[in-house]
TORPA-813285 format. One line per field, with one value per residue (C-alpha): x, y, z. Coordinates in steps of 0.1 Angstrom, whole numbers, always signed. Each point is the difference from the previous one (the first is absolute). Example, Ala and Ser with C-alpha at 12.3 -4.5 7.8 and 13.67 -1.06 7.14 Angstrom:
u c(+123, +14)
v c(-45, +34)
w c(+78, -7)
This chain:
u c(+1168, +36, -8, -10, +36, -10, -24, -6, -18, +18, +7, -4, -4, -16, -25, -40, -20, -34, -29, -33, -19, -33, -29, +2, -9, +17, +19, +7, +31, +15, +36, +25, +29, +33, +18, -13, -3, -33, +0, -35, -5, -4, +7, +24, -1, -16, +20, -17, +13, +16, +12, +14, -23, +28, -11, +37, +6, -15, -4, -12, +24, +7, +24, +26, -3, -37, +2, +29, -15, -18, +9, +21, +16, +35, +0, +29, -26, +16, -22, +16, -11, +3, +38, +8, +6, -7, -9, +11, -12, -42, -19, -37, -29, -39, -24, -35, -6, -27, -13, -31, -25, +23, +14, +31, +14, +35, +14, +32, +23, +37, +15, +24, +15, -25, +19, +11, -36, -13, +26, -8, -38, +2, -30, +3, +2, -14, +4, -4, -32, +10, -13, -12, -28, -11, +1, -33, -21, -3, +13, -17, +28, -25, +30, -22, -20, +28, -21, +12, -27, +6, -24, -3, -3, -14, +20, -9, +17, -34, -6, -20, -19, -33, -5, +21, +20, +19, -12, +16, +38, +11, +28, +4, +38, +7, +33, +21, +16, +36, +5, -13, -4, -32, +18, -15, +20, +4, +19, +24, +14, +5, +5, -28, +10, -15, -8, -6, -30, +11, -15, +29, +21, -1, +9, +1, +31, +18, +31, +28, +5, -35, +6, +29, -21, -29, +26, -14, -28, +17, +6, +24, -2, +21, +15, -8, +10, -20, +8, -2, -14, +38, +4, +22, -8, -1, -1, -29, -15, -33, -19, -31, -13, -20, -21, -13, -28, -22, -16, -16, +5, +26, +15, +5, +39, +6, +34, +19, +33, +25, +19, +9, -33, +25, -8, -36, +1, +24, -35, -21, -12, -5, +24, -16, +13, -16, -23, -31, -2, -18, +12, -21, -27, -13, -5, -39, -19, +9, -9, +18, -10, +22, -23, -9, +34, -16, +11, -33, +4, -24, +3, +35, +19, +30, -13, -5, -19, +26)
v c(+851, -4, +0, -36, -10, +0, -27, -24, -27, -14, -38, -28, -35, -20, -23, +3, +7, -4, +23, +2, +21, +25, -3, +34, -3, +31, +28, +34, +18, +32, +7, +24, -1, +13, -1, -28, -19, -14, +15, -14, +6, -33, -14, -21, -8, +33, +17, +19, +18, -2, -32, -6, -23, -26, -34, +0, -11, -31, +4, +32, +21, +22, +30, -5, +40, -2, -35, +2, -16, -27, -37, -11, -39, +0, -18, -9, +14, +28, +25, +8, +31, +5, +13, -37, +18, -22, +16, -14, -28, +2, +0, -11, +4, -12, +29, +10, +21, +17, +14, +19, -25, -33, -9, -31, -12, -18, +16, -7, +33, +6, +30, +23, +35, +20, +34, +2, -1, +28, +26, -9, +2, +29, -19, -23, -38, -27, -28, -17, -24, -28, -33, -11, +18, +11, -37, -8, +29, +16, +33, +25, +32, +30, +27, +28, +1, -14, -27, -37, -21, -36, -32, -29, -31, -37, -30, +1, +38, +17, +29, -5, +37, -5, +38, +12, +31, +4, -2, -31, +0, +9, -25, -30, -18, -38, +4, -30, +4, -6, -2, +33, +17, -3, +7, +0, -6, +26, -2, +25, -9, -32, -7, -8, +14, -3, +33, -2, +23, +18, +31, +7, +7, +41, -8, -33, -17, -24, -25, +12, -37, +0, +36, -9, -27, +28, +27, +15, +8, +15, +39, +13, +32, +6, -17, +9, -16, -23, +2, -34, -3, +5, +30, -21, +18, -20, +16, -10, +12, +17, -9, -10, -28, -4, -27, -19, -19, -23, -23, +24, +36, +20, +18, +35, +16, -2, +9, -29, -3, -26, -18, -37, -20, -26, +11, -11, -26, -24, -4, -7, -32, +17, +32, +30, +25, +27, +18, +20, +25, +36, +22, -25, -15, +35, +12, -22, -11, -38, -31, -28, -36, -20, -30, -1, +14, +26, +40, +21, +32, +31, +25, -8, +29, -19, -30, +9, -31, -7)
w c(-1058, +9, +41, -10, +10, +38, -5, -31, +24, +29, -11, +25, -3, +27, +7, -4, +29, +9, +18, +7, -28, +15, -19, -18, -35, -12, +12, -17, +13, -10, -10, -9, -27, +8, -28, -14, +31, +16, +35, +24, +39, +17, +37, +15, +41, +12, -26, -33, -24, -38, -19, -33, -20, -20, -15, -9, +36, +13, +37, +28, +6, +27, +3, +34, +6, +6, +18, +20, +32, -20, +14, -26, -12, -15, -37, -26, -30, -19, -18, -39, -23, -37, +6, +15, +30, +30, +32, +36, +16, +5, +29, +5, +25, -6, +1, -6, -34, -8, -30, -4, +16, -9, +25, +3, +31, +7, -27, -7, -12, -5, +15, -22, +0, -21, +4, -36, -11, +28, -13, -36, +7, +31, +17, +30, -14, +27, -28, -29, -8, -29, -17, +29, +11, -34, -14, +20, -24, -32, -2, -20, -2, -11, -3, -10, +29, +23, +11, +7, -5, +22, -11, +22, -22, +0, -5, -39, +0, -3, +18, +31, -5, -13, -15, -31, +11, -30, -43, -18, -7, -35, +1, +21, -1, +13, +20, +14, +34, +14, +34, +11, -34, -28, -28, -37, -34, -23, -38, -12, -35, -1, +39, +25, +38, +32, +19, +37, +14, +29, +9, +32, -36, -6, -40, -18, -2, -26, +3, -20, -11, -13, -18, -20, -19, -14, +1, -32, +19, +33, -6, +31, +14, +28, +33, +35, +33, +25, +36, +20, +32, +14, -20, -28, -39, -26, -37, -27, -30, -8, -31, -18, -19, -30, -17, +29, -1, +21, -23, -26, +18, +3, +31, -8, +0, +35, +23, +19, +19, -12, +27, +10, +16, +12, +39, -15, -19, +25, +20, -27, -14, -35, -4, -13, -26, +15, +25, -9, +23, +11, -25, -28, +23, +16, -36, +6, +22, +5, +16, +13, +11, +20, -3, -35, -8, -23, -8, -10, -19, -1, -27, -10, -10, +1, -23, -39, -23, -25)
C-alpha cells in the first residue's frame, strides 16, 4: 500500500477540450493492479503500451522517457501533487489516443517525468489517462475479473448500449462534481465532508484540517513518508475511521492517510475533505457516471445498513 507515494494522481488544471467521439457503444478493457493502482495498455502516436488510469488528474499525460522525440510547445502550467510539490515548467504536444476501439484525435497531453512511478511500479509507464477522456462514459470498474467496462452515453446520461451486461446495482449514490472531481458527502459524528473519487489514489486520503474536527473517530497507527515527484519526503500518518455513513449506510472501518489537501483544494471550486480512493473502491465492483454524476455499488462489502 505504501508504494502509493509515487503516484497519488498527477494534478493539473487546464482548460476543457473537445474531440470527436466513435460510435462504439461500449468497450470492455482489461487491467492490472499494482499495488493498488489501475494499470491498462493503450496507444499514443504509434506508441502502445501501459498507462496509469487516474481521474485524480484532469488531462493525458505522457511520460518524457518514452516520448522524447515528440514535437513538443513550451507552457507556464505547473503540475502540483498531494505533497504541494510543484514540478518544472510543462510542456504540451496534440496527439492521437487510442483506447481499445475509441479512438480521440488532437488530443491535447502534458508531458512530465514519470520515472518515480516506473521504479515504484517496475513496468514501463507511457502515461497517465485522466478526467478527460473518461468524462465522455460511464465506467464500470469490475475488480474481480479485472475488467474495465467503458459506456458511451446520450445527452440525458443514459447508456447508449442496448443489452444489459451487468445485474442491477445494490446501491446507487448522487455525487456533485468540482472541477475535475465527483465527490459525494458523507457524515461522521456530527460533521458532513466531501470525499473526492479518484481511483489514480492507491489508499483514501483525508485533510488533517478536516480530521481534527471528528477526531474521536480518527484512530492513528503509524507515519510513513511520501516521495514527490522530485524525490522531496514528506511525513504523514496512517489511520482508520469509523462511523461513516452515506445517508443511511455505513462505510465499513477502512485505512486512510492524513495529510494537507491544500495542493488540492486551491483548484477547486468546492474543497474536499477527502479522496476515496483504490484501497476502498476495489473492495466492489462499481460504477461511475460522469453525466448523471452518479457512483453505483455491487455487493458492497465495504457498505454496512446501519
Amino acid at each position: 500500500m505504501l508504494r502509493l507515494s509515487f503516484l497519488f494522481g498527477i494534478f493539473l488544471y487546464f482548460f476543457p477540450i473537445t474531440a470527436a467521439c466513435s460510435q462504439v457503444d461500449h468497450i470492455v478493457i482489461p487491467f492490472q493492479l499494482i499495488g493498488n493502482t489501475i494499470i491498462i495498455q493503450a496507444g499514443v502516436q504509434d506508441r502502445s503500451g501501459f498507462f496509469v488510469l487516474d481521474s485524480g488528474s484532469p488531462n493525458l499525460v505522457l511520460n518524457t522517457k518514452h516520448f522524447e522525440n515528440i514535437r513538443m510547445d513550451a507552457t507556464s502550467f505547473h503540475s502540483t501533487d498531494l505533497t504541494g510539490t510543484a514540478s518544472n515548467t510543462l510542456t504540451q504536444t496534440i496527439v492521437h489516443l487510442k483506447v481499445g476501439n475509441i479512438e480521440r484525435r488532437n488530443q491535447k497531453a502534458f508531458l512530465i517525468d514519470l520515472s518515480r512511478i516506473e521504479q515504484g511500479k517496475k513496468i514501463n509507464i507511457l502515461g497517465v489517462i485522466g478526467y478527460k477522456f473518461l468524462k465522455q462514459f460511464e465506467i464500470l470498474f469490475d475488480y474481480q475479473q479485472k475488467e474495465i467496462t467503458l459506456f458511451a452515453l446520450d445527452r440525458k446520461g443514459e447508456r447508449m448500449a442496448k443489452s444489459s451486461l451487468h445485474t442491477p446495482p445494490n446501491h446507487v449514490f448522487d455525487l456533485k462534481k468540482s472541477s475535475h472531481f465527483l465527490y459525494l458527502e458523507a457524515q461522521i459524528g456530527n460533521e458532513t465532508i466531501k470525499l473526492g473519487l479518484d481511483c489514480g489514489a492507491e489508499t483514501s486520503v483525508l485533510d488533517k484540517d478536516a480530521v481534527r474536527s471528528f477526531k474521536n473517530h480518527f484512530f492513528p497507527s503509524h507515519g510513513v513518508s511520501l516521495i514527490a515527484f522530485n524525490g522531496k519526503k514528506s511525513s504523514v500518518n496512517i489511520g482508520s475511521v469509523r462511523q461513516v455513513f452515506i445517508g443511511n449506510t455505513e462505510l465499513e472501518l477502512f485505512e486512510v492517510i492524513v495529510m494537507d489537501l491544500e495542493s488540492i483544494n486551491q483548484n477547486l471550486v468546492v474543497k474536499l475533505d477527502g479522496l476515496l480512493g483504490n484501497g476502498s473502491l476495489s473492495r466492489n465492483k462499481i460504477a461511475i457516471n460522469y453525466k448523471k454524476q452518479t457512483l453505483s455499488i455491487w455487493d458492497p462489502t465495504w457498505l454496512a445498513k446501519r
